[in-house]
C-alpha positions as CSV (number, residue, x, y, z in Angstrom):
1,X,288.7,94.4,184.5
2,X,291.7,94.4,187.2
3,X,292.7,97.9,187.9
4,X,296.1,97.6,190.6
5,X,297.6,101.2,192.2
6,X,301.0,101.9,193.6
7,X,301.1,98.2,194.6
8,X,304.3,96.9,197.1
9,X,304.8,92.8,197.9
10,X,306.7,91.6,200.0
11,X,307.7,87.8,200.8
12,X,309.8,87.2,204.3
13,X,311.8,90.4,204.8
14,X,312.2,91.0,201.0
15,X,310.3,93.7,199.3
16,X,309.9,92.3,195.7
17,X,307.4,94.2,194.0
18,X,307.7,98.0,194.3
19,X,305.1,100.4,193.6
20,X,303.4,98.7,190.7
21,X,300.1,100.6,189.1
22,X,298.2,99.3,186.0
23,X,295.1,98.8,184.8
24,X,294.1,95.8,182.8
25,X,291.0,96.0,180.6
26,X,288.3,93.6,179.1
27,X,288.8,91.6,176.3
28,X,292.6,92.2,175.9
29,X,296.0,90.3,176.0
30,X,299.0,91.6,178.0
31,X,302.1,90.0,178.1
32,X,304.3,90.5,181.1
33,X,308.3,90.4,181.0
34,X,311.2,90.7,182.6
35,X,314.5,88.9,183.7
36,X,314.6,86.0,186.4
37,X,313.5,87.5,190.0
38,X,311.9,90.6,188.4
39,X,308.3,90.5,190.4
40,X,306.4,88.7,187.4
41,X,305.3,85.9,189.5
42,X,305.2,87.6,192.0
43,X,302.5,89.8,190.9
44,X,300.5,86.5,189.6
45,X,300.3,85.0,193.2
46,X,299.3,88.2,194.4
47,X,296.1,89.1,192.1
48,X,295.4,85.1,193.0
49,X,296.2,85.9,196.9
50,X,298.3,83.4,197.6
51,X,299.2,83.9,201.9
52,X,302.5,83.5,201.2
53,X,303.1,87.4,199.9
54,X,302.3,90.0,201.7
55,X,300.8,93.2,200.4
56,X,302.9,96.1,201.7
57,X,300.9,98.9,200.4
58,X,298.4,99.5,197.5
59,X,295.2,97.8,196.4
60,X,293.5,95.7,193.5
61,X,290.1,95.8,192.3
62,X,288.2,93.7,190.4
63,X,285.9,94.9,188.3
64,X,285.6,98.1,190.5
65,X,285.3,95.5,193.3
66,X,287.9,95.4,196.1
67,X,289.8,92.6,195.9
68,X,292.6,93.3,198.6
69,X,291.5,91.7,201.4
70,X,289.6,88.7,200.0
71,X,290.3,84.7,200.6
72,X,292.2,83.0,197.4
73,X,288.9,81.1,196.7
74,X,286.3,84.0,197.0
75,X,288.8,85.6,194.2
76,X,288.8,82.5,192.2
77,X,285.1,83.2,192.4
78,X,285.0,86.3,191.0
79,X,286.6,85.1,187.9
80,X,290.4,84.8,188.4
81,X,292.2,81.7,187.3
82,X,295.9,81.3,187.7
83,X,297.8,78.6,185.9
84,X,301.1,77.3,188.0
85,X,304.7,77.2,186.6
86,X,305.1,73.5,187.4
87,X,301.4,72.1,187.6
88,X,301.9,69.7,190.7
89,X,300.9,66.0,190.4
90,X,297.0,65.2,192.7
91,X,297.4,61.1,193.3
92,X,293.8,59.3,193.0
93,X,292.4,63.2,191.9
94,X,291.3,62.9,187.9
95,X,290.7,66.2,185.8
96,X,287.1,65.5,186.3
97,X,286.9,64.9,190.1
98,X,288.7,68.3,190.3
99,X,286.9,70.5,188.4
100,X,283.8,69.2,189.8
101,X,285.0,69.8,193.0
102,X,285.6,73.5,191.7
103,X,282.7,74.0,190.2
104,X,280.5,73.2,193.0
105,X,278.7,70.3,191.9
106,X,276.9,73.1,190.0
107,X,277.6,71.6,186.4
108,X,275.0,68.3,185.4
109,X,278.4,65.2,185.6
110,X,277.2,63.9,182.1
111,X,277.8,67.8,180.5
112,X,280.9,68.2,183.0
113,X,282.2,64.9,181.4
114,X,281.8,66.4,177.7
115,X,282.4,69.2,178.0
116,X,286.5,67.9,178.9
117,X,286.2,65.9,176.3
118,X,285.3,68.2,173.4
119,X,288.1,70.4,175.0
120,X,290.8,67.9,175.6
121,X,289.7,67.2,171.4
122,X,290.6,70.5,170.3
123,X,293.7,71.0,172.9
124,X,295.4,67.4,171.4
125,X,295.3,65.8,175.2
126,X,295.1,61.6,175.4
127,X,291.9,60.4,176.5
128,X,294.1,58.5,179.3
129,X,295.3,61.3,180.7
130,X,292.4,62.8,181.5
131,X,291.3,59.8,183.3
132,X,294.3,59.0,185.5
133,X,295.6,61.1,188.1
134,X,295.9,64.6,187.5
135,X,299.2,65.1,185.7
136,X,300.6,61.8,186.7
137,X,303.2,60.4,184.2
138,X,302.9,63.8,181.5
139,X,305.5,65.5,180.1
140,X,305.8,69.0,180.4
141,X,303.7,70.2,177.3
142,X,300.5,67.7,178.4
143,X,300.7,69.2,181.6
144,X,300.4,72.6,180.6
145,X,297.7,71.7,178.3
146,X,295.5,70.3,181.3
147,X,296.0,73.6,183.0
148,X,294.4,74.9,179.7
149,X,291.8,73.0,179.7
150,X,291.0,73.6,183.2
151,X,290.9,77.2,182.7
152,X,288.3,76.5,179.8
153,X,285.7,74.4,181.8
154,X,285.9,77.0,184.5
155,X,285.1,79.6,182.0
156,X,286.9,82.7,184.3
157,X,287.0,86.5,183.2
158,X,290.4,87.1,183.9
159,X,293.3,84.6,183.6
160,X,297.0,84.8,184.5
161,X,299.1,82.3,182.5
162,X,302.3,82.1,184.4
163,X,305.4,80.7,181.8
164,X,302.7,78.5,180.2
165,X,304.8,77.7,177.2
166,X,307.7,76.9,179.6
167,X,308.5,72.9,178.7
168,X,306.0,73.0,176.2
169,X,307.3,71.9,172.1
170,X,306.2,74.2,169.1
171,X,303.2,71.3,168.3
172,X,301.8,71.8,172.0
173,X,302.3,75.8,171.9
174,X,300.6,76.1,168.8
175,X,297.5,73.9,170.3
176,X,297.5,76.4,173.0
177,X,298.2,79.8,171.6
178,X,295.3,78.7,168.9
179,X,292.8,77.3,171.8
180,X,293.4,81.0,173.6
181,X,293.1,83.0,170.3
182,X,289.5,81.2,169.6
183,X,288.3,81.8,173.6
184,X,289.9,85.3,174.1
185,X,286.8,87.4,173.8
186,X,285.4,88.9,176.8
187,X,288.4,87.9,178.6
188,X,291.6,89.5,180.0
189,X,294.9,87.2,179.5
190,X,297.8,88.3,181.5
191,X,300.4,85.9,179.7
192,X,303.8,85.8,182.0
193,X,306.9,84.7,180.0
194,X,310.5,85.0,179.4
195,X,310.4,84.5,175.7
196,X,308.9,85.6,173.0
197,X,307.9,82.3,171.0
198,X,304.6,82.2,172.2
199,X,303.6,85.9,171.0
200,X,304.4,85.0,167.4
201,X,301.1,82.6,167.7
202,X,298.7,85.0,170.4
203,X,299.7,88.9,169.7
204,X,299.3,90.6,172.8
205,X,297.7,94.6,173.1
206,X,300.3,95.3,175.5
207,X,303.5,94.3,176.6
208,X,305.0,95.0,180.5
209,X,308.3,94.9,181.1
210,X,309.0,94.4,184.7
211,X,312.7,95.0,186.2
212,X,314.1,94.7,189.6
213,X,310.1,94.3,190.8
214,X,309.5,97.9,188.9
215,X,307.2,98.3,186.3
216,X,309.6,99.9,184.2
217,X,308.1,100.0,180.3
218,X,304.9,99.4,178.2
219,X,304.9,99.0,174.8
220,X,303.1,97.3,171.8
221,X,304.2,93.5,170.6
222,X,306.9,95.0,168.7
223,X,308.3,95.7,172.4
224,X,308.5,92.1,172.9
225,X,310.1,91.6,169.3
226,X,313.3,94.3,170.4
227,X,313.7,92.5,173.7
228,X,314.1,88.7,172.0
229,X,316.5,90.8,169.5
230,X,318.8,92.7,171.9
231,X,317.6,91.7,175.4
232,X,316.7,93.2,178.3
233,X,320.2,95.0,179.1
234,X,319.3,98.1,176.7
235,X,316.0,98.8,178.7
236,X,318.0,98.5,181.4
237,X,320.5,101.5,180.7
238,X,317.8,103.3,179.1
């Protein structure tokens, strides 16, 4: 699916990811870790192309097509969705007007319209928030939960969820983790996080550990399960 070699970022005059090389596959769920300022996000923004980081050396393909030099919204095209940290707040912009917006106009508005409904259903979001503003007035958890449910409408292949159970209480994360678990197939999830809460409800193949912008460990979930135990200071002197 995404296949990334010897890859170097840089933002300003800082290098912060340093020679990262990985290949993520179809239909699986990785989980990337890693203490604050380790490269996590920064590796999200960079498979997304956002201008503000610069790619010092390496490339990324996407499904064996070169990615490296393309336009945030050509990538976006091509099937990559990135959920935000902090989803910002769009004043007079619904859910509706901005995926339609995203989707072309090539999705009937009736279908559109049901289609956020039937997912908004299963996710537990408020009918009224998916009529006002995008993300005006929700908490936290609701907010991440619209990202969800943008990512479903859009149907991409591969999504990045960057700290999507940050904020979010164990009723919301369950809503998600079991929402992901019953759309999963075909897809890649690359599942950014600092914790481990949200892999006891969506197992992932493969856990990343990411340290001082190095990719510095892979493992299986029971990886994740030794770093929520001891933390990340024995990998460190390991």
């Amino acid at each position: 699916m995404l296949q990334i070699k010897k890859l170097s970022v840089s933002a300003g005059k800082t290098t912060i990811l340093k020679d990262f090389s990985f290949n993520f596959e179809k239909g699986k769920v990785y989980a990337i870790m890693g203490p604050n300022g380790s490269g996590k996000s920064t590796l999200a923004f960079t498979v997304a192309g956002h201008p503000s980081y610069k790619m010092e050396a390496g490339s990324m393909k996407m499904e064996d097509k070169e990615i490296t030099l393309l336009s945030p919204d050509k990538r976006a095209k091509l099937g990559i969705f990135l959920s935000f940290q902090t989803p910002l707040a769009l004043a007079g912009v619904t859910v509706f007007q901005l995926l339609r917006i995203a989707l072309n106009k090539k999705k009937d508005p009736l279908e559109l319209k049901k289609k956020i409904e039937e997912i908004a259903k299963k996710l537990g979001i408020k009918k009224d928030l998916t009529e006002r503003s995008l993300n005006e007035g929700a908490s936290g958890g609701e907010k991440k939960k619209l990202e969800m449910l943008q990512a479903a409408v859009l149907d991409p292949k591969l999504l990045i969820f960057d700290e999507i159970d940050t904020g979010v209480d164990v009723d919301a994360l369950r809503k998600i983790a079991k929402f992901m678990n019953e759309t999963k197939d075909g897809k890649t999830y690359l599942i950014i996080t600092h914790y481990n809460r949200i892999l006891h409800y969506i197992k992932p193949d493969k856990v990343l550990i990411l340290i001082g912008g190095k990719l510095i460990k892979t493992g299986s979930a029971k990886l994740a399960e030794e770093i929520e135990k001891n933390g990340y200071e024995k990998i460190i002197k390991n």
